[in-house]
C-alpha positions, 0 to 999 in steps of 0.5 A: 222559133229556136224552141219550136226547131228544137221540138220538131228537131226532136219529133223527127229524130223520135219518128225516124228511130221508130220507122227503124225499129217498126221495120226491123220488128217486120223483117225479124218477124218475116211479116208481109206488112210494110211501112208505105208513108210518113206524115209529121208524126204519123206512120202509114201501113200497108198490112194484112189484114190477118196481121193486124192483131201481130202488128198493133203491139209492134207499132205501140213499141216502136213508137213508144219511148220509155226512156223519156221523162214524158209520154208519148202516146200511141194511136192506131186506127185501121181502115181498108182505106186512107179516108179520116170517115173511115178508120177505127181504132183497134179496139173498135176494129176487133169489136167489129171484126168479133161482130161479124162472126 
C-alpha cells in the first residue's frame, strides 16, 4: 500500500503542475477555452471549437513531463459531448473535420 501512495501521490502532484501550466498557456494566450473538471488523471475542457487546432499542442505540453526519466504519454479526444461512444482523437477529429469540407 505505501508504493501505491507513493505513485498516486506522484500522479496528482504531476496532474496539478499541468492544470497550472494548461491555465497559464490559456490566460497568456487570451483563449476562451477553460479547464471544467479533473478525473484521476484525466483533464476536461470546455473549448471552442475554432480553438481546438491552438490547444491540442498546449494540452500535449502542459501534460508532458520531459524531466522525467519515464514517459508520459498524452491522449486527446474531442467530442461535442461527455459520451465515451463519442470522442475522437485528434487526428480523427481533423479528418473529419477536412471530410466535411
Amino acid at each position: 500500500e505505501m508504493v501505491d501512495f507513493f505513485w498516486q501521490g506522484t500522479a496528482a502532484d504531476m496532474i496539478k503542475q499541468a492544470m497550472i501550466r494548461l491555465h497559464t498557456s490559456l490566460v497568456l494566450k487570451k483563449l476562451k477555452s477553460s479547464l471544467v473538471l479533473q478525473v484521476h488523471d484525466e483533464l476536461v475542457l470546455l473549448v471552442p471549437e475554432q480553438e481546438i487546432p491552438l490547444i491540442v499542442p498546449l494540452i500535449r505540453e502542459a501534460m508532458e513531463f520531459p524531466q522525467l526519466k519515464v514517459s508520459t504519454p498524452v491522449v486527446i479526444k474531442i467530442g461535442k459531448t461527455l459520451a465515451t461512444d463519442d470522442l475522437d482523437d485528434f487526428s480523427s477529429w481533423t479528418k473529419k473535420k477536412n471530410e466535411k469540407k
